[in-house]
N, C-alpha and C positions, 0 to 999 in steps of 0.2 A: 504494500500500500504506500510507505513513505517514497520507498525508490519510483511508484509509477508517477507521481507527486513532483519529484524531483527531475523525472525524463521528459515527464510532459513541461516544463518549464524548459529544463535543456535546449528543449528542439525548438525553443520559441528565440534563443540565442542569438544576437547579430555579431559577426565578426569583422574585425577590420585591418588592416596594415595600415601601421604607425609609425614614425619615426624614418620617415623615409625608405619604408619596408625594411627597415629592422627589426620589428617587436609586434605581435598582433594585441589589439586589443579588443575585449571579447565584451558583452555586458546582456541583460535581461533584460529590454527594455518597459518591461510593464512592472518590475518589481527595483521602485530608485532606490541608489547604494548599491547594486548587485551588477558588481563590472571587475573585471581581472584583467593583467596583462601576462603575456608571455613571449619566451625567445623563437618559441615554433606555435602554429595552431593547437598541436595536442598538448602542450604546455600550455594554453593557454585555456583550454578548456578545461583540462584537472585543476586550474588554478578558482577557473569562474563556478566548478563544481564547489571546490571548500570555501570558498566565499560565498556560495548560499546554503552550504550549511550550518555554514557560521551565522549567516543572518536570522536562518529558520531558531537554529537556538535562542540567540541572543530573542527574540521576539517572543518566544516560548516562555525563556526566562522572567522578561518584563509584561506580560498575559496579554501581549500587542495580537491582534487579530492577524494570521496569514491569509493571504488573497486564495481563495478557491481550494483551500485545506477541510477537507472534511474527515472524520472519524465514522464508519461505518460501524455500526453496533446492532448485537442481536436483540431483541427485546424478549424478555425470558416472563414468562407465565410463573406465577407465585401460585397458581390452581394447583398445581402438580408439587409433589413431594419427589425431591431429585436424590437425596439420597437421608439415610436414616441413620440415627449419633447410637 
């Protein structure tokens, strides 16, 4: 669940060459604060991956709402007796 979470934002990813095409810079444009740089594209992506997991926490930590984060849950029947002490 968290990783589908995490790929569906992925793939939302813009990339760019910076620096005179020395450094790509990568970012999330629907989630501001969530941008990384790197010396290759796949540097740059594992960098823009920990920097939103760093932001998912940090937001977690402070009870800030994530955009499009949902927790799917079972709803459990208290009718039934699930198991006996």
């Amino acid at each position: 669940m968290f990783q589908e979470f995490l790929i569906s934002y992925l793939n939302k990813a813009k990339y760019e060459l910076i620096d005179q095409g020395k450094d790509y810079y990568g970012e999330i444009p629907e989630l501001k604060g969530v941008w990384a740089t790197g010396k290759t594209l796949e540097e740059c992506r594992k960098n823009l991956l920990e920097t939103f997991e760093g932001w998912v926490i940090l937001r977690l930590k402070k009870n800030l709402p994530i955009p499009n984060f949902k927790i799917p849950y079972k709803k459990i029947s208290f009718d039934k007796v699930y198991a006996k002490a």
